[in-house]
N, C-alpha and C positions, 0 to 999 in steps of 0.2 A: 364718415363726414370729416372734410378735412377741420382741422382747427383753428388753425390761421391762412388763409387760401392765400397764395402764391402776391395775386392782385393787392390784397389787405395787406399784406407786409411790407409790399414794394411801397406802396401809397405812404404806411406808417415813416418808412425809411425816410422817404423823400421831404414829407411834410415838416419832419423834423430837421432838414435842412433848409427850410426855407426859415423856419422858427429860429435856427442859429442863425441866422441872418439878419433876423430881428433883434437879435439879442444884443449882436453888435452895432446894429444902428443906434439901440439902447445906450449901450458902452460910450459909442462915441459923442452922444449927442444929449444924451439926458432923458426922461422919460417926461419932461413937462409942456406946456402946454406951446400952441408954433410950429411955424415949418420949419423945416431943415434945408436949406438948398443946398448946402455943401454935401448933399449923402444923397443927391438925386440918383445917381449912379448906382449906389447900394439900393436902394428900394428897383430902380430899373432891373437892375439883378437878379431882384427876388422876382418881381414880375414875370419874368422869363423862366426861372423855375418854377414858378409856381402852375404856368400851362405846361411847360415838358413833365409835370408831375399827374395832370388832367391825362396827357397824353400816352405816359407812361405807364399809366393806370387804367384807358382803354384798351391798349395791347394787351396786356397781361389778362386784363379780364376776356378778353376771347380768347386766347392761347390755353386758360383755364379750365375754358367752358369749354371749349373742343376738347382737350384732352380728359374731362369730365365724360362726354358724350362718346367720345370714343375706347375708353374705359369701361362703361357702362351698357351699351347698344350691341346688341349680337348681329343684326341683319342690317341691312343700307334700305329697307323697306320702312326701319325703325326714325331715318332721319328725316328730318324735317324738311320739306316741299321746297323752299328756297334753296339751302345748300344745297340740295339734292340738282337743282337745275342750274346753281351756278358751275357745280363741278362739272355737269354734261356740258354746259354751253365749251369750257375750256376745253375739256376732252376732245369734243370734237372738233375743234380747231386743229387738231394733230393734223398735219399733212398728210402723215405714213398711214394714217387710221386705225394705226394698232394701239393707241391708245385707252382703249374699250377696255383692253386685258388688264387696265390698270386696276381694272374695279373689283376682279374675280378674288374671289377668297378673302380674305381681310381685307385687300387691297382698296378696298373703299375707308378702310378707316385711316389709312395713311393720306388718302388722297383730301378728305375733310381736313386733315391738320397741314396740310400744304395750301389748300385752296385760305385757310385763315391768316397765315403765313405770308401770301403773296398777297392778299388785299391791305394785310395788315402794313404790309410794306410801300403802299400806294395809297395810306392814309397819310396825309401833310399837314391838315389842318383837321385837330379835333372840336369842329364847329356838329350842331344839332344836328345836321342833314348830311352830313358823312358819317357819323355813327351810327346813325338810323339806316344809312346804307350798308354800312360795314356788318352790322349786328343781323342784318335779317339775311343777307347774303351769305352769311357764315355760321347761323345758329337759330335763325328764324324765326327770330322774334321782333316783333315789327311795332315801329316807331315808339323806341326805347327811350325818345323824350320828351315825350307825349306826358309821361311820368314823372317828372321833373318840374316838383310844386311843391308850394310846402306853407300853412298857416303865414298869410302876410307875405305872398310870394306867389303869382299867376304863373303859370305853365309863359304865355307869354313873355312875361315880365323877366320870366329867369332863363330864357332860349335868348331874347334878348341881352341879356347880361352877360352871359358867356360871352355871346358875338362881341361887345364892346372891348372884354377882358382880351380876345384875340386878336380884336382890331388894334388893340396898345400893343402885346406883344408881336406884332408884325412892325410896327410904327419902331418901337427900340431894337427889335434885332435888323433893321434896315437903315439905320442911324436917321431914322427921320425927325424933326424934332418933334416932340410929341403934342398930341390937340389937350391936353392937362398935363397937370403936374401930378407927379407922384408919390405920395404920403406915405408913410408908414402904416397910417390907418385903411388906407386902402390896398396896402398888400395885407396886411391883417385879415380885412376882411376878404379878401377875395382866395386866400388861404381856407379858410371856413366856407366859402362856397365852394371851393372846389370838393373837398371834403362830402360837404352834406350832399352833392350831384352823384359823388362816388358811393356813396350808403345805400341812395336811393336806385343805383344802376345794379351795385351788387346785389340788392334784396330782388332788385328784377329777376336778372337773372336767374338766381336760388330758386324763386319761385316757377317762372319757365324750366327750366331744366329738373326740376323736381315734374311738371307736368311729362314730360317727355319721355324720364325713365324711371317716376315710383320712387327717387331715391334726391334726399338732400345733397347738394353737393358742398355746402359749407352754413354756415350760421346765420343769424339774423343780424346785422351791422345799423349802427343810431351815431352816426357820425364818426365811423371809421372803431367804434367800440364794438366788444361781439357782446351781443345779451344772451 
């Protein structure tokens, strides 16, 4: 069982750049009470890392978890029903149709870590309904935010809230002007959500992939912490 898996580290990394970011809004501005409009730009900043960090963190976690499954899996009879049919649909698209021989001998395991690869790469926006497509199509586990709840927080309510956090980071990185303003307390907090979305997707995982091959593939994670 890894100790710190690939996705939890990157997450750690990142989050803690959003937090120096914080830190200097801090610096420049004081910690009391009032907006800042002169550091709209610095909190926009952070807003924008703070989803490339969302983002950054659903790539890794499938790149993970396939090379978990593919580490783990002796036979392609072992994977899971979706990958298994998104990798034929592609195969068979080969013109030459010699793409069949792709799968003989291990060649199925190379071909799951390409087929996560190339979806991963035609993910753009990590909104609830593309991860949910991206996860079951590559590791086959279906509607992965479904799970995404938490005491004083509906399934709704927080599928929801993502979508609004994305619909601001479209709105700054398109120089739109934005439908609010931008707080420090609101990158704070949406800092912390991303975090607790990420605890909640890797404990999925863990537990999916523990169904599939008998074996943990990393820890139990409570806000990005391992217990």
């Amino acid at each position: 069982m890894a100790d710190i898996p690939d996705h939890i580290a990157n997450l750690r990394s990142n989050v803690a750049e959003v937090k120096r970011l914080i830190s200097i809004h801090a610096q420049l501005t004081g910690n009391g009470p009032g907006r800042r409009y002169d550091v709209q730009v610095l909190n926009k900043s952070a807003i924008l890392l703070v989803v490339a960090t969302w983002e950054s963190f659903i790539e890794s976690l499938v790149l993970t978890s396939a090379s978990f499954l593919v580490d783990h899996l002796n036979d392609i009879s072992q994977v899971p029903k979706d990958p298994k049919s998104a990798i034929s649909h592609r195969l068979k698209s080969d013109k030459h149709n010699e793409a069949v021989w792709l799968l003989a001998g291990d060649g199925w395991k190379e071909q799951l870590t390409v087929e996560a690869k190339e979806r991963i790469d035609r993910l753009h926006t990590p909104a609830a309904h593309n991860i949910d497509h991206l996860l079951c199509n590559t590791l086959g586990i279906s509607r992965l935010s479904s799970h995404w709840h938490w005491p004083g927080g509906t399934n709704t309510n927080v599928v929801r809230r993502l979508q609004s956090l994305l619909d601001l980071r479209h709105e700054i990185a398109h120089g739109v002007k934005t439908s609010r303003s931008v707080t420090k307390k609101y990158v704070q907090d949406s800092n912390t959500f991303v975090i607790r979305l990420a605890a909640i997707s890797s404990n999925q995982l863990r537990g999916h992939l523990h169904a599939i091959t008998g074996e943990y593939p990393w820890g139990i994670f409570i806000k990005g912490a391992a217990r």
